[in-house]
N, C-alpha and C positions, 0 to 999 in steps of 0.2 A: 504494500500500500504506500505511495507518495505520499510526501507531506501536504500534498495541496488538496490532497483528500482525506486525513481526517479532521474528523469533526473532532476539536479539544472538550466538549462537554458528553460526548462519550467515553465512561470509564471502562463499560465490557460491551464486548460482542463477540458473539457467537455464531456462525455460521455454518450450518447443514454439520454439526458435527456427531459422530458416532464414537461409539465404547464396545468392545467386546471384549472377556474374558475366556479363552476357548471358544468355544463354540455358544457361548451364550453371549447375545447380544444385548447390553445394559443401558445403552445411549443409542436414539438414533433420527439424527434427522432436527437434531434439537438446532431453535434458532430463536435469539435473542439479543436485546439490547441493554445495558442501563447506563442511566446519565448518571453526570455528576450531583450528590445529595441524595441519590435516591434511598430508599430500605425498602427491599425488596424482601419477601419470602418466599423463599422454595417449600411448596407443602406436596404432601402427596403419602400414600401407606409405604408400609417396608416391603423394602422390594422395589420401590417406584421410580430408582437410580437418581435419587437428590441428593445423595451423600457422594455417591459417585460423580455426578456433576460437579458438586463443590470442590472437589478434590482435582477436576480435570481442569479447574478455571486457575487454579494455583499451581497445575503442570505438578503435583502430588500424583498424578494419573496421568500416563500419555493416552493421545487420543491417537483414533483410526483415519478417524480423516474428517474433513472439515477444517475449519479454523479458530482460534481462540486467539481474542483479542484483548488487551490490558491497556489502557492508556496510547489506543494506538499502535502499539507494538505486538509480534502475534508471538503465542508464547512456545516455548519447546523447541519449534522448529522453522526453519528456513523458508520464507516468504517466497516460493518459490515452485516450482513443477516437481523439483527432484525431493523436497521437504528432507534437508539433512537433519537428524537431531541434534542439536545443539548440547553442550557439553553440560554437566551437571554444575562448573563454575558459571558457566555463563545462564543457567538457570537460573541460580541461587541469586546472579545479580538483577536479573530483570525479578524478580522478587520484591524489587525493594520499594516499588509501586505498592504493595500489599503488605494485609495482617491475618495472620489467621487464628482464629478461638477453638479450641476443640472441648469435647465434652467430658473429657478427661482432663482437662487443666493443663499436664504437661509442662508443667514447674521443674525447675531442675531443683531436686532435693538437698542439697549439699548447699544452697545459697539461700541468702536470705530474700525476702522479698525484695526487697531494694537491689542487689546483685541481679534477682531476677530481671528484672525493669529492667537495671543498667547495661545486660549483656547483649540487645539488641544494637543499639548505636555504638558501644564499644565494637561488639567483631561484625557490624553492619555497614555503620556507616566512618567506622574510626575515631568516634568522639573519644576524649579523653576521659580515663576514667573520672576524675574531679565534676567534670560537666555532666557526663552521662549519669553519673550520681546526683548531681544535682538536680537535673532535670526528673529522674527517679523519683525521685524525693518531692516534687511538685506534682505528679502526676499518682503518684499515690493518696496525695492527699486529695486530688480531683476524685478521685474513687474511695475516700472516706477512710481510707488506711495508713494514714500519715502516723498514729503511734503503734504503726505494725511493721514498721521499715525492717525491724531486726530481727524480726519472727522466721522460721525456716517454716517451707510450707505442712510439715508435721503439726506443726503447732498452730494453723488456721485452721476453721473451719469450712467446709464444701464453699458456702457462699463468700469469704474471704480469700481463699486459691480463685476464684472464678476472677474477681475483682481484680486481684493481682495479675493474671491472663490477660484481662483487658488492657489494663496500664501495659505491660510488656507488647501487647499489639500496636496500642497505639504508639506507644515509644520511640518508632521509626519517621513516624510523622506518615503512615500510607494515607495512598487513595484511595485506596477501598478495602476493606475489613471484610475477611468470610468468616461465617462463624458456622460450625458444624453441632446443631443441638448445643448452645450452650447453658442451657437451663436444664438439660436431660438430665443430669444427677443430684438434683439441687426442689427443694421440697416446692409448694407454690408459692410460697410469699418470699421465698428469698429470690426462685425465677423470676418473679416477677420486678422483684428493683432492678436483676440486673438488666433484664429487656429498656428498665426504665433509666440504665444509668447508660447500656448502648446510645439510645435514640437523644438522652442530653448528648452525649460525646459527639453523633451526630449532627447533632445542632450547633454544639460550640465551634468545632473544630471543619465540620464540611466534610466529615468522611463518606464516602458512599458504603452502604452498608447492605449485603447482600447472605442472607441468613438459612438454614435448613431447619425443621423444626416439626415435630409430632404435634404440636401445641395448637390447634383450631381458635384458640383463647386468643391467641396472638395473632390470627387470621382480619380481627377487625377492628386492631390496631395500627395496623400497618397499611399505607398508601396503594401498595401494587402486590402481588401474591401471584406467583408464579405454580400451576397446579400440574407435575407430571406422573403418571398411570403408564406402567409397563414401557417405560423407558423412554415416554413422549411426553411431548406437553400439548396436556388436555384445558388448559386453560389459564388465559393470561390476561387478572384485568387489575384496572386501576379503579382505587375508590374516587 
């Protein structure tokens, strides 16, 4: 794609893209947009390849074919007829457009929370430990954990490692956040500030937020809902 052809308020697209594991085919045919600011959710029963999509838009999952697009840029592999894959450094670096949440937390145990935060921009972006600490240390308290900095995630609870996940997502400063179920392990009222502490972040900061979720609850709080059944999408609307 030429620069004179994208659109810079388009954060993802999607184009005619497919997934197959062996012989079963997981994605297909999938085709979508999202701009800049949006919160989108991916709903659908298990089995309906929303997890799998998520994981393919973060190049977590190579795809078959079709295109995935970040900021512009198409991810995995070479814009091109021959589609090379691209090297797992250079993955990791077109990466840096994004965040990802998973429903597992995914804390490095051995750190504190605050280390946690700070390990993103330290082997990310190269901040200095002193800054990337400090900006840690602001961003946790954005998420209500500012006298939890020296806690290791042992010692949080479900909804506090969650908190802590987010800061570490957003830490990078991405453009857009995936988040894979992250209220899944987390009871309903602590899911629910974090859905509500996402959508401030969204707000404050401009991140485009693009989410998976069992959660129908969160279906009619969200702008746009993305609905896919046996590896399609059966439904895509805007409130």
């Amino acid at each position: 794609m030429s620069a004179e052809t994208i659109d810079p308020t388009v954060m993802v697209s999607v184009e005619n893209m497919g997934k197959s594991f062996n012989d079963l085919r997981v994605l297909d045919g999938i085709d979508f947009t999202v701009r800049k600011g949006e919160v989108v959710l991916l709903l659908g029963p298990s089995g309906s390849g929303k997890s799998t999509l998520l994981r393919t838009l973060n190049c977590l999952e190579s795809i078959d074919s079709g295109v995935v697009r970040i900021c512009g840029e198409t991810m995995g592999f070479s814009d091109d007829d021959r589609r090379h894959p691209y090297s797992e450094a250079r993955i990791a670096k077109q990466r840096h457009h994004t965040g990802m949440v998973f429903q597992t937390f995914n804390l490095f145990p051995m750190m504190t929370a605050l280390d946690n935060v700070a390990s993103g921009p330290r082997h990310v972006l190269g901040t200095s430990t002193q800054q990337a600490r400090g900006e840690a240390q602001e961003l946790l308290a954005m998420v209500g954990l500012a006298d939890r900095a020296d806690h290791y995630p042992a010692q949080l609870s479900g909804g506090e490692q969650q908190r802590v996940a987010l800061a570490r997502a957003f830490s990078t400063l991405p453009k857009v956040l995936f988040a894979d179920e992250p209220t899944g392990n987390l009871d309903a009222r602590t899911g629910a500030g974090i859905i509500d502490l996402m959508t401030e972040l969204n707000r404050d900061l401009g991140t485009t937020l693009v989410l998976v979720t069992h959660d129908l609850d969160l279906a009619g709080r969200a702008r746009r809902t993305i609905r896919l059944a046996d590896g399609r999408i059966v439904a895509d609307t805007a409130a």
